[in-house]
N, C-alpha and C positions, 0 to 999 in steps of 0.2 A: 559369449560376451561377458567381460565381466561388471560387477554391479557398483562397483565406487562411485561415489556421488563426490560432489565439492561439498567441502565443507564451510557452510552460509550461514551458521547461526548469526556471527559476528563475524567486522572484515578487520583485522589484526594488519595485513599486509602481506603483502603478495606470498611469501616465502613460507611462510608458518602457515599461511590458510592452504596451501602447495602441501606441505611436511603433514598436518592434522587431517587432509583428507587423505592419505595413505595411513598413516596411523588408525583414523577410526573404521575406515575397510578392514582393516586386522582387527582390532575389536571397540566396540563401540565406549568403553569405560576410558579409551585413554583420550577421550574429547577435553578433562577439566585440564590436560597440558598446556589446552593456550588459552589457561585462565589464570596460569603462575606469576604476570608481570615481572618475565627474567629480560631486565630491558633497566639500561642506563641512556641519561641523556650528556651529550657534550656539545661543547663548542668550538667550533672551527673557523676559519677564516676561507674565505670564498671570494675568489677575482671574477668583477661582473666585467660583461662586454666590453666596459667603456677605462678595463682595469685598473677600477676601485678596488680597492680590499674594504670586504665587509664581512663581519659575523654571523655567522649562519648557525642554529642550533639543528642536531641529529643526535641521531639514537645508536645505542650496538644492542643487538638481541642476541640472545643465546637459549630460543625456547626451545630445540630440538637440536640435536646432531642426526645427521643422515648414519653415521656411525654405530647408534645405539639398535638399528632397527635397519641396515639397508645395507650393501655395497655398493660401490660408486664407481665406473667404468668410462673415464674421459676420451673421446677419439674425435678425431678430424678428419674425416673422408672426405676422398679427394675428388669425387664427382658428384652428382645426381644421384646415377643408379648404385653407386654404392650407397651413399647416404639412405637411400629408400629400403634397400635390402637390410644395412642393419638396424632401423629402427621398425619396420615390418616384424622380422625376424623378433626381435627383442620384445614388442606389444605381443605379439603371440603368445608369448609364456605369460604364464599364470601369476607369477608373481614378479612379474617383467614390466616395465615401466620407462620414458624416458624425457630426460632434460632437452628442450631444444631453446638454441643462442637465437630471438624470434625480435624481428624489425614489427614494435608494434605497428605502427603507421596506418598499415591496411589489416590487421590482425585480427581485432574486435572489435565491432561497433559498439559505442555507448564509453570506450575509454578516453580520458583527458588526449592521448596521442592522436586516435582516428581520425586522419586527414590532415594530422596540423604537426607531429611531430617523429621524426625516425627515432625512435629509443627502442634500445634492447636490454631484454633482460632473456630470465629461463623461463618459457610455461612449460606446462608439465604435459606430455601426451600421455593419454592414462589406455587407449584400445583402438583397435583397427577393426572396423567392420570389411568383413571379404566381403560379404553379398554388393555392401551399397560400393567399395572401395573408398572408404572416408577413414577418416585417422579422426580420431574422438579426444580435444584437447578439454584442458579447464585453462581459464587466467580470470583477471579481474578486468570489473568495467563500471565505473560509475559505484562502487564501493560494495558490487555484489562479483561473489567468485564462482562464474560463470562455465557452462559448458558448452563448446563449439563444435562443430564439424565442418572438418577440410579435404576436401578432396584430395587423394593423392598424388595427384598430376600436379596440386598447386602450393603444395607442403615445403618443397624447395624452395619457390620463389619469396616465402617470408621468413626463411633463413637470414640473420645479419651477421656477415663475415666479421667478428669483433675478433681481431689479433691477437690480445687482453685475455681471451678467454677462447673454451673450447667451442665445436660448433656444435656437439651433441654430449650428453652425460647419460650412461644407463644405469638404470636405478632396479636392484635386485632386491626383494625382501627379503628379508632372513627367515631361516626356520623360528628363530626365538628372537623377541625383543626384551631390552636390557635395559627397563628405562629405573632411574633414582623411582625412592618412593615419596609421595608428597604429606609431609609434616607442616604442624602449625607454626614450628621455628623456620622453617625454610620461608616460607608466606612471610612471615616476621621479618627474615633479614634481607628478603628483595624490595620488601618496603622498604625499609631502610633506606636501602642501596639508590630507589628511587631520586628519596628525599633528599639524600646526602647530593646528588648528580645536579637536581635541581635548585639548592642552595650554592652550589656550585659556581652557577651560570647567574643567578642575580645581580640585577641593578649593569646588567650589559645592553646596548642597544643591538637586537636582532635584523638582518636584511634591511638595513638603513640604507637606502641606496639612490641614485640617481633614477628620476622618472623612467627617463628614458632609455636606462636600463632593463628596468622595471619591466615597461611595457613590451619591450625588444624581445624579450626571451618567454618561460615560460614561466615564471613565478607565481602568478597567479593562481596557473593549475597545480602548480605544489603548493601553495599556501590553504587551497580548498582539501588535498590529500591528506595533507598535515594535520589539520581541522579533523577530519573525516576519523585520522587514526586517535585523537585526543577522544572522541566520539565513541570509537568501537572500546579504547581503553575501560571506559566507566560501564558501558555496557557488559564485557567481558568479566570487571569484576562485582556485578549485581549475579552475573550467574556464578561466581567462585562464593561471594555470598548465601545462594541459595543451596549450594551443593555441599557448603562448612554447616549449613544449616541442619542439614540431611547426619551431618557424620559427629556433629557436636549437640548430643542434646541441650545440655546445661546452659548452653548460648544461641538456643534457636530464636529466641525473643528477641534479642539485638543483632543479631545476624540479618533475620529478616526486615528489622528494621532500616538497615545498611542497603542492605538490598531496592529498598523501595527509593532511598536518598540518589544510590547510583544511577537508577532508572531516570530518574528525575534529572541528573547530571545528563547524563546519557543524550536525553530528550534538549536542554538548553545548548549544549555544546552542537547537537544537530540544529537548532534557530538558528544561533549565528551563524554558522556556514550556510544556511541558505540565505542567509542576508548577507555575506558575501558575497553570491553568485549575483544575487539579486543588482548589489552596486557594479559589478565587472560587465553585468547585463546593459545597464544601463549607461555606462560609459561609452 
């Protein structure tokens, strides 16, 4: 069996908490990669149900390439038991791993989707136990990144056919990972890059929308997501704080000050989102 864990300290989003628990399986030091904030935010335009155009703000992240650290193996098989054989086959190896295209719906208990909405994306199957015959995923649920087990009789059936996209991805680790080295100039100009993204977007009215739009779709459970990820943000950099603390003597005083303010952030930005749930509760 092998021993990869999810990686929970903080939940960044689905993809990079996916990327950083195969990274720190390879070695534990490349954990401060999803503390770099290589992430801009934009503005789009978004047609709700009742097709309004409205502006909606999102992000592009670029914390890890599968590239620096993996090979990528796209395929579509064309039945069950194929599908079963090459992802079997592929968790067996040692440094074998795979993307599956997964209808959250009935996937995980505890996530915004369970019971209430078909969306897909990739979780990761990280091992296949032969004795129990269960396939050993991670994904997210409620803003922890989670580990599952699925029977493999029942592995197909939360397969989502998305056209758009492959049905499986195999993920090969390399012998050698290739990653940048992290400098205080680089920290310097993703802040930047942040601030610049977010002056950007000022003084725009966000998901302005009709009620009953609103209410019709899923908005809500992205607007708590959203929240959640502003959340894990401040958190993620109280510990780049503590860890600039460790590698910059001359500035462990204000670093760790920093550190205590994000924490603090960290903690207010999670009250309001429970006081959003709190008023959707109560609605």
């Amino acid at each position: 069996m092998k021993s990869i864990e999810p990686f929970n300290k903080v939940w960044l989003d689905c993809y990079n908490n996916l990327k950083l628990s195969l990274l720190i399986n390879i070695s534990p030091e490349h954990e401060i990669r999803g503390y770099e904030n290589i992430y801009e935010y934009f503005c789009v335009e978004h047609v709700a149900g009742s097709g309004q155009v409205v502006n909606c703000i999102t992000e592009e992240q670029s914390y890890i390439h599968y590239s620096d650290f993996a090979q990528i193996e796209k395929l579509n098989p064309d039945s069950e038991e194929e599908f079963l054989e090459i992802v079997i086959n592929q968790l067996k190896k040692k440094n074998g791993y795979v993307l599956m295209r997964t209808d959250l719906y009935d996937w995980l208990e505890g996530s915004v989707c369970w019971h209430n909405y078909h969306w897909d994306h990739y979780s990761l199957l990280v091992d296949y136990d032969e004795e129990r015959d269960t396939i050993i995923a991670f994904d997210e649920a409620g803003g922890q990144y989670k580990k599952l087990f699925v029977n493999r009789e029942k592995l197909y059936g939360h397969l989502f056919d998305n056209p758009r996209f492959e049905k499986i991805r195999l993920i090969t680790i390399s012998d050698s990972v290739s990653l940048h080295p992290i400098s205080l100039q680089r920290l310097v100009n993703n802040a930047k890059k942040i601030v610049e993204s977010i002056e950007n977007s000022l003084g725009k009215e966000f998901w302005y929308m009709q009620k009953s739009d609103y209410e019709s779709f899923w908005y809500n459970d992205l607007n708590g997501i959203y929240l959640q990820k502003i959340e894990g943000r401040q958190k993620a950099n109280a510990y780049l704080m503590k860890e600039l603390a460790n590698r910059v003597e001359n500035l462990s005083k204000e670093l760790m000050h920093l550190q205590d303010e994000f924490e603090e952030l960290s903690n207010n930005w999670a009250t309001i989102r429970m006081a959003l749930y709190l008023v959707y509760r109560k609605e």
